[in-house]
C-alpha positions, 0 to 999 in steps of 0.5 A, spaced: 909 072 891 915 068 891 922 070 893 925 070 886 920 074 883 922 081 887 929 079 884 927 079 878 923 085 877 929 088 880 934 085 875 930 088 869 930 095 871 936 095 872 938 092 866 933 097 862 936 102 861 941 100 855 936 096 853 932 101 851 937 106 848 936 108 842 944 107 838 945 115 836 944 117 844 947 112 848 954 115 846 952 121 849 948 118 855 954 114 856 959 120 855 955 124 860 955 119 865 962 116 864 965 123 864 972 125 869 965 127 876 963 119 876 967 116 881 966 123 886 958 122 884 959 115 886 962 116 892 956 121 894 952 117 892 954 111 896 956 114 902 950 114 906 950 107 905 956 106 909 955 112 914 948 107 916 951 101 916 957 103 920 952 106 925 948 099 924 955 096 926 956 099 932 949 099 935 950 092 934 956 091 938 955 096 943 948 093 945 946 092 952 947 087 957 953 084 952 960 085 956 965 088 952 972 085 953 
């Protein structure tokens, strides 16, 4: 499989979703999720990704044999 070909099938889903929402629910949907919880959603839902590349970022400045300054 080429590279580019996981890359599309990933841009597809992810632009599925309005795609397919049929016009009298997607103002609806829309007030769901745009409503005054999403940024602590958000936030909830980004920060294991922080916390994994935080710790990646330090186990890759504190490898061995590397000679701190």
């Amino acid at each position: 499989m080429r590279r580019t070909d996981p890359l599309t099938f990933l841009g597809a889903l992810l632009t599925s979703g309005t795609v397919l929402a049929c016009e009298t629910c997607r103002p609806a949907v829309q007030a769901g999720i745009f409503n005054e919880h999403f940024w602590g959603r958000m936030a909830i839902t980004l920060l294991p990704f922080g916390v994994i590349l935080f710790v990646a970022a330090r186990l890759h400045v504190m490898r061995p044999g590397k000679v701190s300054p």
